[in-house]
N, C-alpha and C positions, 0 to 999 in steps of 0.2 A: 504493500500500500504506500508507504513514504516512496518507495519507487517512482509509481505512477504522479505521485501528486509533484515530487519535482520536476518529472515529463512534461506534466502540463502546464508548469510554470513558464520552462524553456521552449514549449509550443506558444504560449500567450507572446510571449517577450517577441517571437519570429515573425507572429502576424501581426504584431503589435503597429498601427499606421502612421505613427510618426509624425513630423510638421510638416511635411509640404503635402501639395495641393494633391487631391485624389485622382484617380485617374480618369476620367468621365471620355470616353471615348466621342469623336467627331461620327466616325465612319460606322454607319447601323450596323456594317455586318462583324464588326468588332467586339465581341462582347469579353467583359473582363471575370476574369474565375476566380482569382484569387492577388491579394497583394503581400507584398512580405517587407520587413524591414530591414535587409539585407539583400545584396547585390547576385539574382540568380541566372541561372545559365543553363542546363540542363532539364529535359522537363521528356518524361515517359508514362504510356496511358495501358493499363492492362486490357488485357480482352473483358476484364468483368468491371470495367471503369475509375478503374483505381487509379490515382494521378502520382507519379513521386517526383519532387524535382530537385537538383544542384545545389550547395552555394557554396562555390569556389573562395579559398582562402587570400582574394588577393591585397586586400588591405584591412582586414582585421580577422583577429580570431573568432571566424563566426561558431555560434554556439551547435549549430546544425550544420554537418556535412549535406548530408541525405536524409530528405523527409518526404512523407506521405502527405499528399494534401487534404483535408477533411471535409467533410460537405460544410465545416460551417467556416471553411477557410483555414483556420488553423493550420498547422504541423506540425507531424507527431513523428519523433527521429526512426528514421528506419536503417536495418530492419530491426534495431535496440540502440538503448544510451552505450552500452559499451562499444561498440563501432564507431561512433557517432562522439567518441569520449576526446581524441586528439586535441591539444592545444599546442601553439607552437611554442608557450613558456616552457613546456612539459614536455617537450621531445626528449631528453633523455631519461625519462621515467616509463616510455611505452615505448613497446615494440610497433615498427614501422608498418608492417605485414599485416596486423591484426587491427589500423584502424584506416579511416578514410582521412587523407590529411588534405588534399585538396582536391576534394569529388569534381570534377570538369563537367562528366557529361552521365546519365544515367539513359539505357537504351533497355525495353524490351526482345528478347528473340521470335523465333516463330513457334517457339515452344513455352510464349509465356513468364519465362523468366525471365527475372529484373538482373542487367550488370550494370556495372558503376565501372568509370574507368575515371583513374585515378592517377592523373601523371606526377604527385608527392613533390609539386613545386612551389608552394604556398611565395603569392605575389609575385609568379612565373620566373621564379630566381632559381636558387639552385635545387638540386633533385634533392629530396631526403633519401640519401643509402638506403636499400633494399623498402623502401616506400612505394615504387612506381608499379600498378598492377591492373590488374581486369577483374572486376571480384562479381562471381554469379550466386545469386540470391533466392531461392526457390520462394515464389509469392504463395504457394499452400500452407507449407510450415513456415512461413515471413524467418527463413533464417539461412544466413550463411551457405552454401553448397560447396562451393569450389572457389580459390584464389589463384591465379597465373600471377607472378610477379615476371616483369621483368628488368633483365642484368643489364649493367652499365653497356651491354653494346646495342640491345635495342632502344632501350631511354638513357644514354646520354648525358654531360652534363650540355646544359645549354636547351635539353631538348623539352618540350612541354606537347605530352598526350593529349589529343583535342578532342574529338569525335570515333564512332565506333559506327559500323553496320555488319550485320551478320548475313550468311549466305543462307539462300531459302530454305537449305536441311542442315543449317546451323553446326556446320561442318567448320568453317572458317569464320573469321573475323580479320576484318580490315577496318586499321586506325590512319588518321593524321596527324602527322606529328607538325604543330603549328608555330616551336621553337625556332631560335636561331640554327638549327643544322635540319631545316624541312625537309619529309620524308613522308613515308609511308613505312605503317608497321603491317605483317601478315601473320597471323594469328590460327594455326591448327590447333583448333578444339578440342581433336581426339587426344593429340599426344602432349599441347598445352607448350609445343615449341614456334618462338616468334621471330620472325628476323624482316630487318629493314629493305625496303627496295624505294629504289628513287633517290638515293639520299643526295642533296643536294643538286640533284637535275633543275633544267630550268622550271620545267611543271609545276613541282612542288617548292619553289621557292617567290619571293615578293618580285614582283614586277618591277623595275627601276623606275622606269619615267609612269607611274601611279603616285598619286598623293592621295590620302584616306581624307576626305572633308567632313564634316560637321555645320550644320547649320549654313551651309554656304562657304566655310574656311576651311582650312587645310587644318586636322586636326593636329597640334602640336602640345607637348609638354614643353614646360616654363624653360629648360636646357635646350630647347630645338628641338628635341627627338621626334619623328612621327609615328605615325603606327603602321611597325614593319613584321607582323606578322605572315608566318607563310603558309602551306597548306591549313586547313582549316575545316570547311564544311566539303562532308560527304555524301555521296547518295550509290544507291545499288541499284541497279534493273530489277525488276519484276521478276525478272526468269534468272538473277546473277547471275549474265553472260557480264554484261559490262559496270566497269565502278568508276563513279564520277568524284570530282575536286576540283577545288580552287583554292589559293592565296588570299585572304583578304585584301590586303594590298596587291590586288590585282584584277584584271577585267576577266581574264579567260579562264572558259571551263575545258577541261580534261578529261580523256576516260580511255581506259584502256581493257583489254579482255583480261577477269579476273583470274581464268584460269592461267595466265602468262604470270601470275606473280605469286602461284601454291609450290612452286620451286626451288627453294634455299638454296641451289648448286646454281639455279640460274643466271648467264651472266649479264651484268648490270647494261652493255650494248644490247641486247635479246630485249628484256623490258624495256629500255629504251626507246628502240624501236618501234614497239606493240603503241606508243601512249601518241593518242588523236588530239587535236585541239578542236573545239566543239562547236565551238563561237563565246561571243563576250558577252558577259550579264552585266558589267560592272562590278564594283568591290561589294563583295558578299562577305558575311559571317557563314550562317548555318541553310545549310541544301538537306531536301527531303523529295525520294521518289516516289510516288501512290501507285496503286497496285495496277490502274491505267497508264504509266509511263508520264506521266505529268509531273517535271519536276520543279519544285515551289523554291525561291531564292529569297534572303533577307537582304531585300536593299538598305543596309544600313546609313547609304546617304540622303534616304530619302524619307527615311522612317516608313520604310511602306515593307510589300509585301509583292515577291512576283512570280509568274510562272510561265515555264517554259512550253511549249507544246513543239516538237520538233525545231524549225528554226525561229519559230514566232516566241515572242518576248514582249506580255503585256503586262501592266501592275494589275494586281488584285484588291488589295487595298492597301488604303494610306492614311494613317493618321500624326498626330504630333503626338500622341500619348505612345506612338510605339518606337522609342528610341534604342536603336541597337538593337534589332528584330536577331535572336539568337539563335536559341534552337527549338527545331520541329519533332512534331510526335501526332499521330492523327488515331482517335479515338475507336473504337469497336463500332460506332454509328457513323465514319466516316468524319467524325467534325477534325478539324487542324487545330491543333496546339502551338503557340507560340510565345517562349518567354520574352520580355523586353531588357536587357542585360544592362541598360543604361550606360555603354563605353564611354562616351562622348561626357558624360558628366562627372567619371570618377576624379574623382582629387589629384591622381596622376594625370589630367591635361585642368586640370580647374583648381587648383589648389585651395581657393577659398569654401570648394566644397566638403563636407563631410568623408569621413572614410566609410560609415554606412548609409548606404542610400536606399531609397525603397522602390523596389523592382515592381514588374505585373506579369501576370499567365495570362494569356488573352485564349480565346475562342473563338473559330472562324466554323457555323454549319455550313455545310454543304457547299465546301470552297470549289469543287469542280464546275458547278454555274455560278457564281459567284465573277462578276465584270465578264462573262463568254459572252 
């Protein structure tokens, strides 16, 4: 019982709304699920409509790695407080393997299970030693199944795990690595061994002549920096023949045939070769494909929402409530999920803002007529 009731405490504190304005969306077909008082990024919908989403460690110790959203908004740590227990005062008091130290992204498979991928780089700095993993979560008994960690030559230092998609019979997994040394991770599930491809090709790395804007400016931090992240948002075909990516700082999309990169001996000229340039969406965060081949784009410069249908590229929707459109998850009734990450307003390019700021889950029904 004292269990649960400081659970709830640490759920109130999460949803808790904060001072600034709410989010009251412009765009009808925008409807908001949930807000939180921390900056989120991840967000996955079970087949029996359970919602869990992110919140990455990048400027402060959030109290919840990974939570379940509740119908009265709230969050409730999944799949326990002790996964969910990390702080980074407290890194050499816990072992790195047995908690979530900066939850990036949470993805469903086609068999229902929740994973959490974890690239262990709290404010995308250095890796926490044996911290960087893929952790699957059986949603029947809400606990634990399986951990993959992996070693300094698939996560790197410098490198930061971004997004994950799995193959139709959940055979494989294929990550982003959105770090300074961008790449692509591959992922056999049966034997639970990962190795990089791409690394450093022009594909998966930042475009030179892109500048990321905001609000109409080039987003910069106070030292100049911009934002130079590279592979990023991923997407799968329907039938994973082919797997898509792009750099944020950058326009082009990419995809190459997935079975060219289930090969570890394969050599790095063969993949190479296999990877197509698609056409250009603009700078994107987080890509999502529907089981129609439709694949949906977070125009982050636009605060909007877009999708692709072979070479056509229209927005779907746009509002100013959805800043930094992040990542995608679409519901068991067809609706899209989409968190709003708020990049553009962290404290690293706005300094006079907070380090916690308060995010939104949005909800899009029936996005395939949705602006057709």
């Amino acid at each position: 019982m004292k269990l649960l009731r400081k659970a709830a405490a640490v759920v109130s504190a999460i949803g808790s709304p904060g001072r600034e304005e709410p989010a009251t969306t412009t765009d009808s077909q925008l409807r908001k699920v949930a807000e939180f008082g921390h900056q989120v990024t991840g967000v996955a919908v079970a087949r029996s409509g359970r919602i869990f989403v992110s919140f990455p460690r990048w400027t402060e110790d959030t109290p919840i790695s990974v939570g379940e959203v509740l119908g009265s908004g709230d969050v409730l740590p999944f799949p326990d407080a002790a996964w969910n227990a990390w702080r980074n005062t407290r890194r050499d008091e816990l072992v790195p393997a047995q908690h979530f130290i900066c939850a990036q992204s949470v993805v469903t498979d086609h068999h229902d299970n929740l994973w959490v991928l974890d690239p262990a780089a709290p404010a995308q700095a250095h890796v926490v030693p044996g911290g960087a993993k893929l952790v699957q979560i059986d949603l029947v008994a809400n606990r634990v199944m399986r951990t993959i960690s992996f070693n300094e030559i698939v996560a790197p230092l410098g490198s930061y795990l971004n997004d994950v998609r799995f193959s139709p019979d959940d055979a494989w997994a294929y990550i982003t690595d959105s770090g300074a040394k961008g790449a692509l991770v591959v992922v056999d599930l049966g034997s639970g061994h990962a190795h990089r491809v791409l690394n450093g090709h022009p594909s998966t790395q930042p475009e030179k002549d892109v500048q990321v804007k905001a609000d109409g400016h080039v987003l910069r931090r106070p030292d100049g920096r911009g934002v130079d992240f590279a592979a990023d948002g991923i997407a799968l075909s329907p039938d994973g023949q082919w797997l898509y990516w792009q750099a944020i700082k950058g326009r082009t999309l990419y995809r190459v045939p997935a079975a060219v990169l289930h090969d570890p001996t394969a050599m790095p000229d063969t993949i190479a070769g296999a990877v197509e340039a698609v056409g250009e969406n603009g700078p994107a965060d987080g890509l999502f494909m529907d089981g129609a081949g439709r694949l949906y784009i977070s125009a982050i410069e636009e605060n909007a929402i877009k999708v692709r249908e072979g070479d056509a590229v229209r927005t779907l929707v746009q509002d100013r409530f959805l800043r930094w459109p992040d990542s995608f998850a679409q519901g068991p009734d067809g609706a899209l999920y989409v968190t709003s990450s708020r990049i553009q307003d962290m404290n690293w390019f706005k300094p006079e803002n907070p380090a916690q700021l308060r995010t939104t889950l949005f909800r899009i029904d029936h996005p395939e007529s949705v602006g057709a």
